[in-house]
N, C-alpha and C positions, 0 to 999 in steps of 0.2 A: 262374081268373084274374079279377082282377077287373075287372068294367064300371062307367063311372059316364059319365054325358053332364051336362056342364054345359049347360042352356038359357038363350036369354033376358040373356046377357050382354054388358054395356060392355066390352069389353076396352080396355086400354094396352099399347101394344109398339108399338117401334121407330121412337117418335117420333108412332103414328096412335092415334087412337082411332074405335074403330068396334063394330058390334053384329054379334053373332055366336055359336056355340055351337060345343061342344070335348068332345070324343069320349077318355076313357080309360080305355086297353084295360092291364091291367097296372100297370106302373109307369110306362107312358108316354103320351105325347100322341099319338094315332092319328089325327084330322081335327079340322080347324079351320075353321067355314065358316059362311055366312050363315042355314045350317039345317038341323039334323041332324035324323033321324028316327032314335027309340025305338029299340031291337031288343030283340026277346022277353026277358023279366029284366034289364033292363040300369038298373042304378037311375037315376033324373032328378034329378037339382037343380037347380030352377027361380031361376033369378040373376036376374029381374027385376027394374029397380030399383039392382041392384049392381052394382060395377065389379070387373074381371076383372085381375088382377096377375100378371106372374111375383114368386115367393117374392121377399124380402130377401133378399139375400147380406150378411154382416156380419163385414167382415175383420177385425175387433178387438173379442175379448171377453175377458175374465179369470173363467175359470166357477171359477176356486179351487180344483181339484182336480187331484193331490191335496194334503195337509199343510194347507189353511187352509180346511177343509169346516163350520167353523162357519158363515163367510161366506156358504157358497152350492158348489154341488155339479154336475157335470155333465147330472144327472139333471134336480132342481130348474130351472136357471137355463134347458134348453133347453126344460122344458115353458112357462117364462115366456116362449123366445121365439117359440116357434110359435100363443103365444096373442096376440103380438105381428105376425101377419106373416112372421116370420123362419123363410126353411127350409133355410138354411145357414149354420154361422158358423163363423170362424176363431179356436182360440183360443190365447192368448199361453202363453210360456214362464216366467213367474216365479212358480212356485208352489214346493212343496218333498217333493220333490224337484224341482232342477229343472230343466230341459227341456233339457238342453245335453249328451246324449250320444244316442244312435242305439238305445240297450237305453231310456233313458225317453222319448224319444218312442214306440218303438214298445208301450210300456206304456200311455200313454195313449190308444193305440186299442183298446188292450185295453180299457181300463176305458170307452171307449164304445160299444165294442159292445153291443148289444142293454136299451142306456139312456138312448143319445141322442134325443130327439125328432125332431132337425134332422140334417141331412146335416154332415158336420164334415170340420175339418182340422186340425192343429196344426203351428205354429212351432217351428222347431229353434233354441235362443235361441245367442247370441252371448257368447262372454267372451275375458276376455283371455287365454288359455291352451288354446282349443279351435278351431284354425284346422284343424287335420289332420282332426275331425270333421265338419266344415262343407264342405272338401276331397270329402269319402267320401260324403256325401250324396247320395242316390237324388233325382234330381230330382220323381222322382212321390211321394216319402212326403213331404212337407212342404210347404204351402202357400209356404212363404217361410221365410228366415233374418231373426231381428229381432235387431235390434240398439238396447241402453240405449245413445246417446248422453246420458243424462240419467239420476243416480240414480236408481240401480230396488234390487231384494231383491240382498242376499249379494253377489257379486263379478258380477254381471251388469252392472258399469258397465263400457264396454269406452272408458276413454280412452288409451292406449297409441294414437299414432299411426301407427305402425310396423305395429300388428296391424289397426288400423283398414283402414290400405292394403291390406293384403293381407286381406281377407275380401271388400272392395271388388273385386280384382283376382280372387279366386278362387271365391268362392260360385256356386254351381251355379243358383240359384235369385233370384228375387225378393227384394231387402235392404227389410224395414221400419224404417225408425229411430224410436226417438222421439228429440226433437232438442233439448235443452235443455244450456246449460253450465250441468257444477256449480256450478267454484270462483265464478264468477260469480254462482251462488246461496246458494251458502255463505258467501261476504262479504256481499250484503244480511240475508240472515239473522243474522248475528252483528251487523250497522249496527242493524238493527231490536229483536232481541233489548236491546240495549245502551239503546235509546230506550225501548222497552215494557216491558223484562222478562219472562213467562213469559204476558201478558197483550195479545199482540197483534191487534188487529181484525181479523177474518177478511178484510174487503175488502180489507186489505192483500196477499192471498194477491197480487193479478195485479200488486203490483208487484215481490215477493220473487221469484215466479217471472216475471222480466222478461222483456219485447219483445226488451231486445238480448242476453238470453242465448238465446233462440229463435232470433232471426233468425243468430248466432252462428252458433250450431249446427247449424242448416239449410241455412246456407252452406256451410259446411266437408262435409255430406253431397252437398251437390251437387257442392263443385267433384272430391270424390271417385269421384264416379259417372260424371260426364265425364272426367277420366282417363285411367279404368280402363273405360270402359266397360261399366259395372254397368248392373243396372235397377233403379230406388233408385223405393220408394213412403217419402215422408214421411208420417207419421204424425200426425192432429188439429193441425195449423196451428190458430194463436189469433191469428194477427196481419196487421195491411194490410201492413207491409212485408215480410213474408215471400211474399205471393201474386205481387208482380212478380218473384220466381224463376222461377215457374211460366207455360211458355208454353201458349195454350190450344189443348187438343188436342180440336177437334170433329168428327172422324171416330173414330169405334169401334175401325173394324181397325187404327188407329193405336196404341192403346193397348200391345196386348202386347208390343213393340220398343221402347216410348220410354222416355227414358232416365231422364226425372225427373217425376214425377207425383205429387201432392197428396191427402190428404183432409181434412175435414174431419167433426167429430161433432155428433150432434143436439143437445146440450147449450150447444158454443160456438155455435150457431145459435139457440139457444132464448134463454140467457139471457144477460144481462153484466152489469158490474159492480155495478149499481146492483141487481140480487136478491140480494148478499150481506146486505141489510138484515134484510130477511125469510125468508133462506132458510138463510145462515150455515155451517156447516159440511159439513150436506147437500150442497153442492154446490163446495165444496173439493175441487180434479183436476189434475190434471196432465198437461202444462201449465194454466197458471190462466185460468179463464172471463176477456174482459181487459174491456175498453171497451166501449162501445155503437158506438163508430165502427169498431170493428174487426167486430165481429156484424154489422153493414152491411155491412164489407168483404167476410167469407166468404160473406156473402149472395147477394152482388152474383158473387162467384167462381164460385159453384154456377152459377150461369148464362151467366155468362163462357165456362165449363167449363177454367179453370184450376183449380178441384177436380174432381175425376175421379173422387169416392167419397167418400158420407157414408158412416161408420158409427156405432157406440155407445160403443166402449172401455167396456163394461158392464163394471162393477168394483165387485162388494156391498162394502160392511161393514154392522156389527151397528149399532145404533141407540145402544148404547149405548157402543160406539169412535167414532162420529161423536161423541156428547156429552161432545167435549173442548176444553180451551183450544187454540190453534192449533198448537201442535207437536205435541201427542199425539192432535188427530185424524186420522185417517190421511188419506189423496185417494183419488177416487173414489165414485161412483154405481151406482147398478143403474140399468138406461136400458132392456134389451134387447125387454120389453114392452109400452114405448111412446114409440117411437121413432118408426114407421110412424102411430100418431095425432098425433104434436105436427107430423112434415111433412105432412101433408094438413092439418091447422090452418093451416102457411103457404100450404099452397093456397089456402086458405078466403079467407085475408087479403092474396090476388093475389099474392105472394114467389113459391112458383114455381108450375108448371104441371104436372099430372099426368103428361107426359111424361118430365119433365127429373126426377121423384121415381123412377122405373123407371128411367128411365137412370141415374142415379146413387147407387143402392140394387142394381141387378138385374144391367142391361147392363153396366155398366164394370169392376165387380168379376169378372162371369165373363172374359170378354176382356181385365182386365190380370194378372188371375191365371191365364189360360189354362184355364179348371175345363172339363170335357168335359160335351156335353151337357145345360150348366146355366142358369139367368138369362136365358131367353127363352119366350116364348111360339111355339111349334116344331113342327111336325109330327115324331114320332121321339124331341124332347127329353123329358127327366126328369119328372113330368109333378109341378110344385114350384110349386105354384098359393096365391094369398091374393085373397080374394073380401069385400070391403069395400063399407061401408054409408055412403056421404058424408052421410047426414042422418039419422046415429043417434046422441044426444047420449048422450056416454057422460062420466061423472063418476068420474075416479082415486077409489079409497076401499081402505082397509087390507081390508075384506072380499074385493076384488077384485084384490087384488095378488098375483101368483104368485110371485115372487121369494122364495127361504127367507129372508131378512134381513126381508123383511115391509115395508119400506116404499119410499117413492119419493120422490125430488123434484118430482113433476110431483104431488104427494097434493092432494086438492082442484080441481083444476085438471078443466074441464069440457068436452071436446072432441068438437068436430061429426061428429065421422066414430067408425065402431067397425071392428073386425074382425070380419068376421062368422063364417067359414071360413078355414080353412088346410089344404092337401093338401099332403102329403108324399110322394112316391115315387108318386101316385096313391093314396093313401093319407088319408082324412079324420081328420084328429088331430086338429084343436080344430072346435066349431063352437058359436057362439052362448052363449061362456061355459066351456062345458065341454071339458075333453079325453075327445077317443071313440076312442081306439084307444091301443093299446100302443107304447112308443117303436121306430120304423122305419128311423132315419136312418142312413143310408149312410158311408162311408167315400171325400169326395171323389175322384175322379180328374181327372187333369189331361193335356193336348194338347199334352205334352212331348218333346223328342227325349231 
């Protein structure tokens, strides 16, 4: 069994920061204290200096697999995330096949076993025509039901309001949406089309993908969730008027019962509109990066705690499907590897507080997805540690990208903080650059009835 005592560590959790050392025995966390002493072969990691994390939890990724593995692969994307910080993540249904019967979800765990870096879960996706699967659903195989309120692959756009109600009224499970109207997007589209031609400015993305077909959209998921009394997580809010939906829920144990909760992703935290100059297709997502006052607004929410969960919505493509005019380059980013450097950057520049980045990376996602044993620093829990370096300047560069797609949006970009370590299951997987150990990651469980 294995031994490893972390020494000499800053830890963050549950709001404190304090010093102290962590003992683990196995896969788990066995003593947490102001000083542990050696025991015969037990290896030391000396954390002096460095700050002590529980792992990322990262409810939204698209690792592309399987059917679209040129992009990026389950394998691939999670050694990027645990090089990131990340030692759990949740990933979406629209790949191909995809993800919307109860034989392909449980294939997908098939294809992660003994290949995941990180600990995982997957989405059982949502259509118009699979409410009896959603019905039959094991509350513990599936991190959540997601649901396209907004053009997504093949027939996973679920606008039927009829089926909408009743998936609302019946899912066994946590509803993720993402919240955009089409037809609403599809007339600016054709308005703009008509004005540009095949030749429209990429900045125009956040107005094609409009405020008011968000705020739309997001309404109509709430007024659905109070209803039916569902538990509805909205998915990457881009907008100020969509946040006064969200009322702020600043206790923890509140989370798992309530009924409407928010996140937001690194990226509409990172950039706004004014980086399509320089950044242009790279950073083309959906919903669209919007305004600088709106990037204020979710800013300001993280800490409000009307967002209840940053994640990444990490979504490769190739370099060379991004280098196209705006209808042929596709949305989406790879983010999953540096996600945890660009928020300790807002640390850096006072935005938030090492606290409130664990709680809204670690805490909130274990407790609103109910994951057992996970996203705390715990005597007994999972022992899913990330061990970070605040004044190690680390410089994005195509040598140092893990991502199979090979590059990033944050490329060049030069941040104060590094990852130094990442523990998996008690398990050392990346450290100082490299991965040291074989993929170990788990197959989530959950505190379900």
């Amino acid at each position: 069994m294995r031994q490893l005592l972390i020494k000499n560590a800053t830890l963050i959790n549950e709001n404190k920061i304090s010093s102290g050392d962590v003992r683990i025995q196995g896969e788990r966390i066995e003593a947490i204290a102001s000083e542990l002493s050696a025991r015969p072969g037990e290896q030391v990691l000396d954390a002096e200096g460095l700050h002590l994390l529980p792992g990322v939890i990262d409810d939204q990724v698209h690792f592309r697999e399987p059917g679209l593995m040129h992009k990026g692969n389950i394998q691939s994307e999670s050694r990027a995330a645990v090089a990131g910080g990340i030692t759990s993540f949740m990933e979406m249904p629209n790949v191909n096949p995809q993800t919307t019967t109860l034989d392909e979800l449980e294939a997908k765990y098939q294809r992660a076993a003994g290949r995941a870096y990180a600990n995982h879960s997957f989405y059982l996706g949502a259509t118009n025509d699979n409410l009896e699967v959603i019905k039959s659903l094991n509350p513990n195989a599936a991190c959540g039901v997601k649901i396209f309120m907004g053009a997504s692959t093949g027939n996973m756009l679920v606008d039927d309001e009829q089926v909408l109600a009743n998936i609302f009224a019946n899912s066994p499970v946590l509803i993720a949406t993402h919240c955009e109207n089409t037809p609403m997007i599809q007339a600016l589209e054709n308005e703009y089309r008509h004005r540009y031609g095949d030749n429209i400015p990429m900045e125009l993305h956040a107005e094609i993908r409009s405020r008011e077909a968000c705020y739309d959209s997001s309404s109509q998921a709430i007024a659905l969730a109070k209803k039916h009394n569902a538990r509805l997580h909205v998915l990457h809010l881009t907008t100020a008027e969509e946040l006064q939906q969200f009322p702020p829920i600043t206790d923890l144990h509140d989370l798992a019962a309530a009924t409407v909760t928010a996140e937001a992703c690194v990226h509409h935290l990172w950039f706004n509109k004014d980086d399509y100059a320089t950044k242009g297709s790279l950073i083309k997502c959906n919903p669209a990066i919007k305004l600088r006052s709106d990037q204020l607004a979710l800013q300001q929410a993280v800490n409000d705690d009307r967002i209840a969960i940053i994640a990444t919505d990490h979504a490769p493509h190739t370099l060379e499907e991004k280098d196209n005019s705006y209808f042929n380059a596709p949305s989406g980013m790879p983010l999953v590897q540096h996600m945890l450097p660009a928020l300790l950057e807002l640390y850096h520049q006072g935005i938030f507080t090492l606290e409130r980045i664990v709680r809204k990376t670690s805490h909130s996602v274990a407790e609103r997805y109910q994951i057992k044993d996970r996203g705390y620093l715990r005597e007994g829990y999972f022992a899913d540690l990330t061990l970070v370096n605040l004044n190690q300047p680390n410089t994005v560069a195509t040598d140092n990208i893990m991502y199979h797609c090979n590059w990033s949006p944050f490329e060049g970009q030069t941040f104060q903080s590094a990852i130094q370590t990442t523990i998996v299951n008690g398990q050392i997987i990346y450290h100082q650059g490299e991965i040291k150990s074989d993929a170990n990651g788990q197959r989530l469980s959950f505190n379900r009835l």
